[in-house]
C-alpha positions as CSV (number, residue, x, y, z in Angstrom):
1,X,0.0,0.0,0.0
2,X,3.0,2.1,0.6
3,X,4.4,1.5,-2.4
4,X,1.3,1.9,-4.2
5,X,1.0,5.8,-2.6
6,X,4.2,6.5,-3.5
7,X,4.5,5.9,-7.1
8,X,1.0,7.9,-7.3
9,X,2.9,11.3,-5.5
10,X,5.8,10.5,-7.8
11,X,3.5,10.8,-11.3
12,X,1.6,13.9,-9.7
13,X,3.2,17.4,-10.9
14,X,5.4,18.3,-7.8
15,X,8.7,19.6,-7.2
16,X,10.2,16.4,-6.1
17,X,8.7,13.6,-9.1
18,X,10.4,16.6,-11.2
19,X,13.9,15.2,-9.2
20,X,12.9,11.8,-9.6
21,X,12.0,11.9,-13.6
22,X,15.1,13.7,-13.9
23,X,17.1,10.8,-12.5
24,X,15.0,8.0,-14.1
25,X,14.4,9.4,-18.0
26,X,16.4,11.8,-19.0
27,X,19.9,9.9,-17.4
28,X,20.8,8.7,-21.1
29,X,19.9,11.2,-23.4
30,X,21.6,13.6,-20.6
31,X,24.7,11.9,-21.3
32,X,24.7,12.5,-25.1
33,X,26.8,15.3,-25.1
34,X,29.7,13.2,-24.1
35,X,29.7,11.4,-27.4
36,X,27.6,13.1,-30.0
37,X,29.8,16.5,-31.5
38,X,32.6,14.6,-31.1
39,X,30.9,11.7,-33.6
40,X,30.3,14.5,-36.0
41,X,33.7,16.6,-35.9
42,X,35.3,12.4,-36.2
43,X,33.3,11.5,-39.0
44,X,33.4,14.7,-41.0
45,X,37.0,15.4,-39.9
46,X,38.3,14.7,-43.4
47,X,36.2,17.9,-44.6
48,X,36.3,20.1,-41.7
49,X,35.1,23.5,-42.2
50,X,32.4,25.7,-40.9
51,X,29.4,24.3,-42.6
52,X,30.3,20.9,-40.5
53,X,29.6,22.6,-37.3
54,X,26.9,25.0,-37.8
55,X,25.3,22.3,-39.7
56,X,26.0,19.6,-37.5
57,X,24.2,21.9,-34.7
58,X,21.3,22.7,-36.7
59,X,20.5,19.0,-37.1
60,X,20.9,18.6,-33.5
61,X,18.7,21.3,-32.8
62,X,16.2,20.7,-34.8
63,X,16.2,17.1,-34.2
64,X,15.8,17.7,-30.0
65,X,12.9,19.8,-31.4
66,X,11.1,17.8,-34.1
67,X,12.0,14.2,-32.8
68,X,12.4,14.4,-29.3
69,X,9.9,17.3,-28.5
70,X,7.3,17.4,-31.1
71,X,6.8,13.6,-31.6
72,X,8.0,11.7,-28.3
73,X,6.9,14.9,-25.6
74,X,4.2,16.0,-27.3
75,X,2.5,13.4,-29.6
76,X,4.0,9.8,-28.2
77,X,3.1,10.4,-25.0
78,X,-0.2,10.3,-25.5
79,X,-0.6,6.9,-26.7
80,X,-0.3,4.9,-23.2
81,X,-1.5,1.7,-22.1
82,X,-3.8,2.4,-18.6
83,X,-0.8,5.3,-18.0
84,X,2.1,2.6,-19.1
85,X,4.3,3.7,-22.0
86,X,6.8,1.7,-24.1
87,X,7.0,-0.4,-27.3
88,X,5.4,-3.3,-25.5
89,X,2.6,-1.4,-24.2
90,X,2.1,0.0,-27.6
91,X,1.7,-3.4,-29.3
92,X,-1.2,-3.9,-26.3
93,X,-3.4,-1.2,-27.2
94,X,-3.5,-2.0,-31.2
95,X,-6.5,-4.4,-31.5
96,X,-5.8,-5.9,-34.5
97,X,-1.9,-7.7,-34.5
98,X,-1.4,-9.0,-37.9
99,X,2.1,-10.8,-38.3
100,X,4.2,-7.6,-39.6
101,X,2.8,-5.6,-36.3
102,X,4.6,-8.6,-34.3
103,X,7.5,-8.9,-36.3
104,X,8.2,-4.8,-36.2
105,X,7.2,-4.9,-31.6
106,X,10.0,-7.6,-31.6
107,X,12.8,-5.7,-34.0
108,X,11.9,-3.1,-31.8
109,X,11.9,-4.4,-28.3
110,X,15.6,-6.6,-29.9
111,X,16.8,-2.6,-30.4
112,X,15.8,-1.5,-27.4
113,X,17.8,-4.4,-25.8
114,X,20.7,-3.9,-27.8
115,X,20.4,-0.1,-26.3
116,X,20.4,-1.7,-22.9
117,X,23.9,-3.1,-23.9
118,X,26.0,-0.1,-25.8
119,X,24.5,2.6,-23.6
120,X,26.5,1.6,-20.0
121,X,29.2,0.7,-22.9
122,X,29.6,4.0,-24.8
123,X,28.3,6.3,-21.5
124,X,30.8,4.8,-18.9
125,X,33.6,4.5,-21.3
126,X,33.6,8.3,-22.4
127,X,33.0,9.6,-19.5
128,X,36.5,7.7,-17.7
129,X,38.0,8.9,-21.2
130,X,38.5,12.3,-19.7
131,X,41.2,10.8,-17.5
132,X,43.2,10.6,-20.7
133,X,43.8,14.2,-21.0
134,X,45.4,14.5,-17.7
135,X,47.4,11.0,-17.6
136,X,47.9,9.5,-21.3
137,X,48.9,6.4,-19.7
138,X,45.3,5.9,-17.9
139,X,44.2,2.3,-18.0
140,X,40.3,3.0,-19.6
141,X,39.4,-0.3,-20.2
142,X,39.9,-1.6,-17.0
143,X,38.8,0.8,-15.0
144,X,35.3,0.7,-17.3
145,X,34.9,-2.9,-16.2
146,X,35.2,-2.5,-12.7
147,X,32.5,0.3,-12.7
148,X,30.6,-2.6,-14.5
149,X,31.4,-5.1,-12.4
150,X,30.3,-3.1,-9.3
151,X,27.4,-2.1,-11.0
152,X,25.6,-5.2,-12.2
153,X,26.6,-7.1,-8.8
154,X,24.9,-4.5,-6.7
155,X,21.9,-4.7,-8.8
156,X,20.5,-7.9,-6.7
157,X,20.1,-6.4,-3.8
158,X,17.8,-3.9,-5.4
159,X,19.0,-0.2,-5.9
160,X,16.4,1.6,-3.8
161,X,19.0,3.0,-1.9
162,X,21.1,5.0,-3.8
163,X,18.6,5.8,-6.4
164,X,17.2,8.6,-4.1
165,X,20.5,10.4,-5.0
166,X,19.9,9.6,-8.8
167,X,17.6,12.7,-9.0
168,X,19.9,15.0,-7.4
169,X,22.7,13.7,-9.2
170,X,21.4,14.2,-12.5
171,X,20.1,18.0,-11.8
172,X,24.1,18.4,-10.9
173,X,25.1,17.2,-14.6
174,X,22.5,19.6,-16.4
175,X,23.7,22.6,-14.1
176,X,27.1,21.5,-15.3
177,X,26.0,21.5,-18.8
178,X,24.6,24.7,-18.7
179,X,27.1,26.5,-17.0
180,X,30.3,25.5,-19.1
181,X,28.6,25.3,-22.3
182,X,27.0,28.9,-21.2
183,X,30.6,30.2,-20.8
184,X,32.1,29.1,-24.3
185,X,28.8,30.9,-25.4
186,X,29.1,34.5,-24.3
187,X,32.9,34.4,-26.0
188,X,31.3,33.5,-28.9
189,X,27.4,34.4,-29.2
190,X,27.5,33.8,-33.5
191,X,26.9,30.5,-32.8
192,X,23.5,30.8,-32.1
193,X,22.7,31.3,-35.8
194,X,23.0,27.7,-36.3
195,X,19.1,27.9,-35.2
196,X,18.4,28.5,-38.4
197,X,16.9,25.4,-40.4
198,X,19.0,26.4,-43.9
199,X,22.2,25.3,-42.1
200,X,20.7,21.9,-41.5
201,X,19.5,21.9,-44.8
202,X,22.9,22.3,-46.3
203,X,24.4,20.8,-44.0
204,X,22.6,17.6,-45.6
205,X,22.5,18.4,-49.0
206,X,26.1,20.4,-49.5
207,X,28.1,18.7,-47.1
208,X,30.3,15.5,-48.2
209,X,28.6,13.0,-46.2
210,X,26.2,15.3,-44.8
211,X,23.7,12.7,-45.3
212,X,25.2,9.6,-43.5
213,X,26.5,12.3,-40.7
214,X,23.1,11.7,-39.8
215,X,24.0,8.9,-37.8
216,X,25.8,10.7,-35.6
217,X,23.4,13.9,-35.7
218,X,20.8,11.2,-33.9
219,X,23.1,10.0,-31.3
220,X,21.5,13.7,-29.4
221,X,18.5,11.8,-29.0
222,X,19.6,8.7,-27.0
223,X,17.0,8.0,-24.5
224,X,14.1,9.3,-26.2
225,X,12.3,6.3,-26.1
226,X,12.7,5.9,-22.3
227,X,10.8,8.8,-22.2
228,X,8.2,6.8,-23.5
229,X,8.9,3.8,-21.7
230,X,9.3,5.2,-18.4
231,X,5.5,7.7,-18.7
232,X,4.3,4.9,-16.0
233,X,7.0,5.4,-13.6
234,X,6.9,9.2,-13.8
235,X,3.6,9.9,-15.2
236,X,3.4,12.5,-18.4
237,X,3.3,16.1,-16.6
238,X,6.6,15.3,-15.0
239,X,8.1,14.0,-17.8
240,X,6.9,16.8,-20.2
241,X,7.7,19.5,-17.6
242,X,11.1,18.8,-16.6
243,X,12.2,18.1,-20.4
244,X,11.9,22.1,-20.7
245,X,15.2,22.5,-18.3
246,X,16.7,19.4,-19.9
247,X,16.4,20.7,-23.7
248,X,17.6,23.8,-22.3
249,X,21.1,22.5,-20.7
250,X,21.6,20.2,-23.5
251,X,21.4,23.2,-25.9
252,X,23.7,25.1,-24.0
253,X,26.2,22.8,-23.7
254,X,26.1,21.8,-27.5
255,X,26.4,25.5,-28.8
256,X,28.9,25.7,-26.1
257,X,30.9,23.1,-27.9
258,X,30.2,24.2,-31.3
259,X,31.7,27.8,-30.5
260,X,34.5,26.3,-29.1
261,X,35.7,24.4,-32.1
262,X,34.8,27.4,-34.1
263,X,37.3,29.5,-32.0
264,X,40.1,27.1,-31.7
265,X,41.9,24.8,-34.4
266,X,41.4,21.0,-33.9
267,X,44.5,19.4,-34.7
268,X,43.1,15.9,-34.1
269,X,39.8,14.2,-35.4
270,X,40.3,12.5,-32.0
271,X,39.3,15.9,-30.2
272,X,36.7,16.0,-27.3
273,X,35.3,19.3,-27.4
274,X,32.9,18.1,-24.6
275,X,35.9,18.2,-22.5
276,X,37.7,20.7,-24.3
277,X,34.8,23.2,-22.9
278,X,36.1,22.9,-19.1
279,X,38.7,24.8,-17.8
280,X,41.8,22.8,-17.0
281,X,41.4,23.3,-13.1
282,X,37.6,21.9,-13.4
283,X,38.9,18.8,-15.5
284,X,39.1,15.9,-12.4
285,X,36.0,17.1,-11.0
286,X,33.9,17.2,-14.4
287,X,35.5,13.9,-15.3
288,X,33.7,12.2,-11.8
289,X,30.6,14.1,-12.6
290,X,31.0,12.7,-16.1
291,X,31.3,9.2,-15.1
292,X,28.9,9.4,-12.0
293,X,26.2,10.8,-14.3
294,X,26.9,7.8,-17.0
295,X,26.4,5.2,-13.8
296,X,23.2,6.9,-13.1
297,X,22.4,6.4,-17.3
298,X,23.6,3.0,-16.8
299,X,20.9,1.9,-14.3
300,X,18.0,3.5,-16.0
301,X,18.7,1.5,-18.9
302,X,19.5,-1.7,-17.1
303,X,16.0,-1.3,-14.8
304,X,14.5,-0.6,-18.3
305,X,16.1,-4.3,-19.6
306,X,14.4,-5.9,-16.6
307,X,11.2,-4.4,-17.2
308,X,11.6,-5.0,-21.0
309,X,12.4,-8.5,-20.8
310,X,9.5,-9.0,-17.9
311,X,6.9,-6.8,-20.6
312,X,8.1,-9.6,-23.0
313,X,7.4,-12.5,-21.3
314,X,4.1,-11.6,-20.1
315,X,3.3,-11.3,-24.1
316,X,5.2,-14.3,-25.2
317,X,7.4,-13.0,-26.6
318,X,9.9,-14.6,-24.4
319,X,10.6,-18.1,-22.7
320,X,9.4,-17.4,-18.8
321,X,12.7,-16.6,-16.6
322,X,13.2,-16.0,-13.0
323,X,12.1,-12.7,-11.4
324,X,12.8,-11.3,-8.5
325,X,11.8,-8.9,-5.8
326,X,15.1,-7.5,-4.3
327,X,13.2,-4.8,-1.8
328,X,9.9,-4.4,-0.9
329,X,9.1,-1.9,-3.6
330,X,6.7,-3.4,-6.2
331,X,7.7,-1.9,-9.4
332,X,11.3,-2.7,-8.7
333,X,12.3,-6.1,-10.1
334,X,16.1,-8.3,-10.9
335,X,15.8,-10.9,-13.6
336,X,19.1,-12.7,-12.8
337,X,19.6,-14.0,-16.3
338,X,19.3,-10.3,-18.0
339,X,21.7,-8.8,-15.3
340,X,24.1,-11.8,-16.4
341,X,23.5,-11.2,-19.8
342,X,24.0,-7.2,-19.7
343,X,27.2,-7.9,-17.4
344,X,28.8,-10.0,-19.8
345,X,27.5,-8.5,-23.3
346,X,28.9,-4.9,-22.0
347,X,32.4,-6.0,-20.9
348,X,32.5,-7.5,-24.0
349,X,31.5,-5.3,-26.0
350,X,33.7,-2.0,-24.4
351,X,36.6,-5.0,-25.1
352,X,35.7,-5.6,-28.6
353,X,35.1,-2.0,-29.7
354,X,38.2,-0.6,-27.5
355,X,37.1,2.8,-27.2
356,X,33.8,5.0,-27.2
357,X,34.4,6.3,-30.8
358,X,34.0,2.5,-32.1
359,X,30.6,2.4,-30.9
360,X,28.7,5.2,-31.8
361,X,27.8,3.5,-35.2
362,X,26.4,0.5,-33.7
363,X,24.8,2.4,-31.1
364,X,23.4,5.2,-33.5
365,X,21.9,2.4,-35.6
366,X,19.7,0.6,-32.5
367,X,18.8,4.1,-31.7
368,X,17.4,4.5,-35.5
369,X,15.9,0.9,-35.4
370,X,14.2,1.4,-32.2
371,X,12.7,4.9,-33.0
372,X,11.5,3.7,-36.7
373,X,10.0,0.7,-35.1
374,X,8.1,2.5,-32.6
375,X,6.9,5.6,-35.0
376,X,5.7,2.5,-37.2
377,X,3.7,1.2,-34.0
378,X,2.1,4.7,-33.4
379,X,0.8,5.1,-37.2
380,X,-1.0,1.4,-36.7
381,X,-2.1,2.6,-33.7
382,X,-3.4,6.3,-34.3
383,X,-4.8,4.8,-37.8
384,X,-6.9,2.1,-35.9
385,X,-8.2,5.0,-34.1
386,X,-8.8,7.2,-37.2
387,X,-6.9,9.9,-35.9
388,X,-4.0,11.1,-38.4
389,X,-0.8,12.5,-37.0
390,X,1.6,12.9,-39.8
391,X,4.1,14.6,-37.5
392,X,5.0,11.0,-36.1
393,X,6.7,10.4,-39.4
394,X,9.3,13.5,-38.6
């Protein structure tokens, strides 16, 4: 019953589910700024000119704002299943599931797995990174799997604990994001014509590549389908609310890097200009905010996995595995098998890809799968209901 009353204050509008959402949605999509400019300037380093950046922040802008705001916030949100979100609970509320509806729900609940896998993988291991630019030397890999290995063996015991500080923890990062992209922004306040959509525009038809860059234009939007998937933990006011101060830092801290590289020469596709924005005396302590805002990523999406895989089973769409209770909480499961399978499919694959750069193609592409799959979904969905939102197609 406790449980029960607390989840309800935590999807009413109030100052503190706004500290909790922030903690258990935006975690991954608040991390993207570790990776995503840096994707562009490395993929579009053999043509690097001016176009690359102001178009590479169009996209992204207009991308938080079509994709992310427009169609997830505003339009996605509204399709839930009894106040339950997600691809699963998508595929519940169509009436009619012909075989190509199954097929795409499984594609897309495979994607969002995958996601499960090469966020802690990409987040973790460009956030400990950092430590390169003070010691060269710095063992990454390592160091990446002992964060992992501490992570996934704490998750049977449940994480009730320390995810009170998740909230908190997270409202830290954006206030970091704001404040250091804000200060590469007054030195250099051109930047902000990148707002305009005809940079974006020639950024994808003028620009070598501009095209494919595409991939890494979308890598801004990680997590946008946990907004969907967590509207039943959080409940839609909170969510939609509090994404007003998270577009807002992430902005910041994305023209913040663009004027950087606009004011400085990059010598090195290799070049974090995430980092680059920090002032040498705030690197150590913005690397630990770094990587203690990629753990707090890390969990969402592995509580997400559980709930996934538990959202599949109930549908068949998986063979029946063990769940647990860890705590007394009722939303809060551990599927020993998944936390296994997540343990040993993200050592391997920070291993196999060696650094965070190697992965942002993979992970673009289950971002892309899982957000066509889902828009797919909504169209059945909307279409069974005769209601037609073309604006899901953006």
């Amino acid at each position: 019953m406790k449980d029960s009353e607390q989840e309800t204050r935590i999807r009413r509008l109030t100052f503190a589910g706004l500290i909790v959402t922030l903690g258990i949605v935006y975690g991954d999509i608040g991390t993207s700024p570790l990776y995503t400019l840096k994707a562009i300037v490395l993929w579009g380093y053999d043509n690097y000119n001016e176009l690359l950046i102001y178009g590479g922040l169009s996209a992204i802008f207009w991308t938080l704002t079509l994709q992310t705001t427009l169609k997830y916030i505003i339009i996605t949100l509204r399709a839930d299943n009894k106040g339950e979100g997600g691809i699963f609970a998508l595929y519940a509320l169509i009436r009619k599931r012909p075989l190509f509806v199954v097929i795409i729900t499984m594609l897309g609940g495979s994607a969002l797995l995958a996601d499960g896998v090469l966020t802690p993988s990409i987040t973790v291991t460009a956030s400990v990174e950092g430590m390169k630019l003070i010691n060269p030397g710095f063992p990454v890999i390592p160091v990446v799997l002992i964060i992992f290995g501490l992570l996934f063996f704490i998750q049977q015991f449940g994480t009730n604990y320390i995810g009170r500080w998740f909230g908190p923890a997270i409202v830290i990062w954006f206030l970091m994001l704001g404040v250091l992209g804000l200060s590469q922004l007054i030195k250099y306040p051109m930047i902000l014509k990148a707002v305009n959509p005809v940079y974006a525009f020639r950024f994808l038809t003028e620009y070598p590549g501009g095209f494919i860059l595409l991939g890494a234009v979308f890598l801004c939007t990680t997590g946008a389908e946990a907004l969907y998937s967590d509207l039943g933990h959080c409940g839609r006011k909170n969510i939609r609310i509090s994404w007003i101060f998270v577009k807002t830092a992430l902005l910041l801290n994305y023209f913040g890097q663009g004027a950087w590289l606009l004011m400085n020469e990059t010598s090195s596709s290799d070049i974090n200009p995430f980092y680059s924005v920090m002032p040498r005396w705030f690197l150590l302590p913005g690397i630990i905010i770094s990587t203690g805002a990629a753990i707090v990523a890390s969990q969402a999406i592995i509580s997400g996995s559980y709930t996934l895989l538990g959202e599949a089973v109930s549908l068949n769409f998986w063979p029946k595995i063990r769940v647990l209770h860890p705590t007394m909480v009722r939303n809060q499961v551990y599927l020993p098998f998944v936390n296994w399978f997540l343990w040993i499919a993200c050592s391997f694959a920070v291993v196999f890809f060696g650094n965070s750069s190697n992965m942002e193609a993979a992970y673009g592409l289950a971002i892309t799968i899982t957000m066509l799959t889902t828009t797919l979904l909504l169209v059945y969905y909307f279409n069974q209901k005769g209601v037609n939102h073309r604006l899901i197609f953006l």
